[in-house]
C-alpha positions as CSV (number, residue, x, y, z in Angstrom):
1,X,53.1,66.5,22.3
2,X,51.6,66.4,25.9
3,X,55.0,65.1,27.0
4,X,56.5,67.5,25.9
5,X,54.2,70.4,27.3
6,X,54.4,68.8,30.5
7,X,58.5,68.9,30.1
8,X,58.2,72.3,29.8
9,X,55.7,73.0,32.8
10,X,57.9,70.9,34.8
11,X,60.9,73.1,34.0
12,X,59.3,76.0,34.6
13,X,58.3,75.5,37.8
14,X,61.9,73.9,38.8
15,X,63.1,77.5,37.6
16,X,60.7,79.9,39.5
17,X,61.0,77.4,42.5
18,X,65.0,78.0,42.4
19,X,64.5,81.6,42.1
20,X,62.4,81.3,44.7
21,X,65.2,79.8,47.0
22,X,67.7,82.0,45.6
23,X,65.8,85.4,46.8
24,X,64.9,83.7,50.0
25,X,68.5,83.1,50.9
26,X,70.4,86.0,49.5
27,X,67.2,88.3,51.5
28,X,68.3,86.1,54.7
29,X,72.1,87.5,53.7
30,X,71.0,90.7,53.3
31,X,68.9,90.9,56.1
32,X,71.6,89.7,58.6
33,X,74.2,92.0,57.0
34,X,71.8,94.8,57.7
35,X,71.6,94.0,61.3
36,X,75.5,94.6,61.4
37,X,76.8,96.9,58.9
38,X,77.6,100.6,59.8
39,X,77.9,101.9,56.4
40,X,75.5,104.3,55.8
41,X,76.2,103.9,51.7
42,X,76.3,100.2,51.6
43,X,73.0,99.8,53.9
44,X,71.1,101.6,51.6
45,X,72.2,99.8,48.8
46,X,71.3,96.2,50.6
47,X,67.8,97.8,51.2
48,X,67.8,98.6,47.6
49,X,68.6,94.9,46.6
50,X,66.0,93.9,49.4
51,X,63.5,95.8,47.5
52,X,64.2,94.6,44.3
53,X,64.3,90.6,45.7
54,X,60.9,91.4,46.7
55,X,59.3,93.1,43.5
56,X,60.7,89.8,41.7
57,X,59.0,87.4,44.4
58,X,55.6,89.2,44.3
59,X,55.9,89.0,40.2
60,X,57.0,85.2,40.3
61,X,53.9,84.9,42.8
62,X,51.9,86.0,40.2
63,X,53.1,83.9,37.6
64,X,53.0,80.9,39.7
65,X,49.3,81.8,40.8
66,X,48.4,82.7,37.3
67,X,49.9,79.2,36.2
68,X,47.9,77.5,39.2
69,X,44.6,78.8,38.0
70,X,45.2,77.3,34.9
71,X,46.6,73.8,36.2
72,X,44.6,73.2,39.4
73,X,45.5,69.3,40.0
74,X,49.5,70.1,39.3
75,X,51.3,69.1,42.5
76,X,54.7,71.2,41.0
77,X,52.5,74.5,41.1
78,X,51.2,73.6,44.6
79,X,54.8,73.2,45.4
80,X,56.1,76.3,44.2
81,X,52.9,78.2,45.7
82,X,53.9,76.5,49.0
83,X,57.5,77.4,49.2
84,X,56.5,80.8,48.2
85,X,54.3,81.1,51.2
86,X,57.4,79.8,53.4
87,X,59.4,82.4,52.2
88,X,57.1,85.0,52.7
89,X,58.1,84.9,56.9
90,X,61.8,85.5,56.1
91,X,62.1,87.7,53.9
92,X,61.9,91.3,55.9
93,X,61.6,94.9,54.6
């Protein structure tokens, strides 16, 4: 059983962390797009997506830390906490 439950922590945290890395990249897309469009229309609606990128990164931040209160010695939560924190500095509003 604790294998099992462990399995499962493990997976979730893979999941989070590779939403994590998809919303850091695609914000670094949207970001540099933003610096070069001329679109009025389509600007707005990459701020939009930039916006919503970040609403899901603050909730997966509380899920992770929520988790991490819970699980103090679990080295994947530290890890997902970390590269949270790293892609705090990229990801611009």
């Amino acid at each position: 059983m604790n294998q099992y439950l462990f399995s499962y922590s493990e997976s979730l945290v893979l999941t989070l962390c590779e939403e994590i890395e998809y919303i850091k990249n695609r914000s670094k897309n949207i970001n540099y797009s933003l610096k070069t469009c001329q679109n009025k229309c389509l600007s707005e609606r990459l701020r939009l997506e930039l916006k919503k990128l970040n609403k899901n990164k603050i909730k997966i931040q509380s899920i992770s830390e929520n988790i991490f209160k819970r699980n103090k010695n679990e080295l994947p939560i530290e890890f997902l906490l970390e590269i949270i924190k790293r892609s705090n500095s990229l990801q611009q509003i």
